[in-house]
N, C-alpha and C positions, 0 to 999 in steps of 0.2 A: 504493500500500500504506500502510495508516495507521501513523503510527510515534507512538510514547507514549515520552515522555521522563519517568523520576519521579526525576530528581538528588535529588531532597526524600523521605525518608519520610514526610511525609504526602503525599506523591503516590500516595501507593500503593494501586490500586482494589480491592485485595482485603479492603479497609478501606471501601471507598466512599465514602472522603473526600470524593476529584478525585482528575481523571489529566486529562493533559494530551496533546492527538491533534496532530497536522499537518494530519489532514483533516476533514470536517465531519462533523456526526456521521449516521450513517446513518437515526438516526430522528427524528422530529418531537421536541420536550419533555414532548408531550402522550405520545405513547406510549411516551416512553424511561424516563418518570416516574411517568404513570399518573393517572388523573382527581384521583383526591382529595390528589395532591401538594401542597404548603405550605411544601416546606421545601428541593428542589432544585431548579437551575437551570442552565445550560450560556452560558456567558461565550465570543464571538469577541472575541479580544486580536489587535490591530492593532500590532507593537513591530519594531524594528529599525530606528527612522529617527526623523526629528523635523519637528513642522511646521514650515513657511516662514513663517508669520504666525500671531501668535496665538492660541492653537492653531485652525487651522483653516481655513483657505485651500487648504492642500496640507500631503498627507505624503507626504513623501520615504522612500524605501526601502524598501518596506515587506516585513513578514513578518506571516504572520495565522497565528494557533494557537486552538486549540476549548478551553476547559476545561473538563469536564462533573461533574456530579454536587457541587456546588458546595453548602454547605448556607447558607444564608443567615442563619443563627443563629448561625455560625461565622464568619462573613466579618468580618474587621476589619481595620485596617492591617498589623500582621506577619502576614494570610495573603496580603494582595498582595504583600510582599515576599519570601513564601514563593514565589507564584507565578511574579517577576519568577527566581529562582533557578532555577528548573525550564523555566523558559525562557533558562538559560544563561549571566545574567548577574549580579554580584556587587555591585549594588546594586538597592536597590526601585526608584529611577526615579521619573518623575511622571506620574501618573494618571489618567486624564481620563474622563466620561462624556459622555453626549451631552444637551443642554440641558433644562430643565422649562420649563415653560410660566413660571413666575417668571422664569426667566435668560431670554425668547426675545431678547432683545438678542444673547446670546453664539453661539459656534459650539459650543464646547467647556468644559465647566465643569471647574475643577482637583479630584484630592481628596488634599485636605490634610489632612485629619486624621480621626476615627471622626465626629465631627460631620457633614462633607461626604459621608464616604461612606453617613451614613444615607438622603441623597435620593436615591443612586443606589439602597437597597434599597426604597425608598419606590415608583421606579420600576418595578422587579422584580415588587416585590407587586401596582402597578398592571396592570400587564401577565398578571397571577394565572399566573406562573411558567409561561406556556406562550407564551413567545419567548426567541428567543436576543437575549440583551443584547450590548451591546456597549461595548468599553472602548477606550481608547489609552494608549501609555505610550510615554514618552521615556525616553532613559538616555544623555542630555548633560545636562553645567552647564546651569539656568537659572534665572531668576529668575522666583518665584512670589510676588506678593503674597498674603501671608492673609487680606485680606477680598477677594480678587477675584470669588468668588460670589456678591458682592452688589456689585460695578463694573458699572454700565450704561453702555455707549460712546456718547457723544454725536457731535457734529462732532468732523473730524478733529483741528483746534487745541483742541477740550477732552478728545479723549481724550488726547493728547501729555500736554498738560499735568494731567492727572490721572494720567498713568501716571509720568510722572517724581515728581508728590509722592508717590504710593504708593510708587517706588521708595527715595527719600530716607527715607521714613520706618522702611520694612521695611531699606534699609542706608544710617546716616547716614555711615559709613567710607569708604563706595563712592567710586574715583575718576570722574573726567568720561571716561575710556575705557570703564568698565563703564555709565557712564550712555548711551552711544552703542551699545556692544553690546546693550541692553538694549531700547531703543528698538527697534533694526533688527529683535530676532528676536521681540518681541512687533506690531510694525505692517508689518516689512518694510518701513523707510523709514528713511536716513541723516539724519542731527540734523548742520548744521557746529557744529566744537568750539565755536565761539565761542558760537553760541546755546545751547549745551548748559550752559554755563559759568554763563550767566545764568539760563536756567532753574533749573539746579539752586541755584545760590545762592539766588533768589528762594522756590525750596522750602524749605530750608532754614529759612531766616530765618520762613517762613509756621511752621513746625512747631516754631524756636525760641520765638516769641512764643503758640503755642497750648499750647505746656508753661508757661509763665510763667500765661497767666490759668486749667490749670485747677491 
């Protein structure tokens, strides 16, 4: 039995905002929306657990919800965190779509801000609003670098070390415990403290000297 959760008023489909199902939707987009549609869309939201590796390897726990009627003219950061509410929870969470032909390095690209989330509309449109997109969303601590849509993973010793100087720079307060958690849930790989130590100092020091020359 399909169950719609609208905790949100603008959940509310008597407005044709979005509503928000448990189950899929029963029609295609093409018929739910109609040929000469342009401006709605129906989102599966992937939420209730976190990846094992960054992001992407594996999700854990999962729960999948339909959003439908979604207008894409509308969609900004506080409507995902409108969304993240109507599915129960009292933060927005972190966001993810699924890669563009730019990212094809990544599994999962983050969306951090109306910037990021224009390529996921970018993909919508490509798609000319007759598929269901698809999102993830975490709702644990983690660490998100802000230029990660543009990190390309090399070998494993340059992604390490590329993702601890993002880390250091995105938090230079951070201690070498956060820099070990941060590792583990972005690569799924333990760093010893000691290497961590040196790493991150060596960041540091890199990010102290590239503030001096510019």
């Amino acid at each position: 039995m399909e169950t719609k959760m609208n905790a949100d008023p603008w959940a509310n489909p008597r407005f044709q905002l979005w509503s928000v199902s448990s189950e899929p939707p029963t029609n295609t987009p093409l018929v739910e929306y109609g040929k000469a549609n342009d401006k709605r869309f129906t989102i599966r939201v992937v939420h209730g657990g976190f990846f094992t590796d960054y992001p992407g390897k594996s999700y854990q726990t999962t729960k999948v919800n339909f959003i439908s009627y979604v207008n894409i003219d509308l969609l900004n950061m506080e409507m995902l965190g409108r969304f993240s509410k109507s599915l129960g929870y009292t933060t927005m969470g972190n966001w993810y779509h699924m890669p563009t032909e730019e990212n094809c390095g990544l599994t999962m690209i983050p969306i951090l801000n109306d910037v990021c989330l224009g390529t996921f509309k970018m993909i919508v449109r490509a798609h000319q609003f007759r598929e269901i997109e698809h999102l993830y969303v975490e709702h644990r601590p983690v660490f998100v670098p802000t230029n990660f849509p543009y990190f390309l993973m090399n070998s494993p010793s340059k992604r390490v070390e590329k993702l601890i100087h993002l880390f250091v720079t995105e938090h230079p307060m951070a201690t070498v415990d956060d820099g070990i958690a941060y590792i583990r849930h972005m690569l799924n790989m333990t760093i010893p403290r000691e290497k961590m130590e040196d790493a991150m100092d060596m960041a540091k020091e890199n990010v102290i000297a590239w503030t001096n020359i510019v």
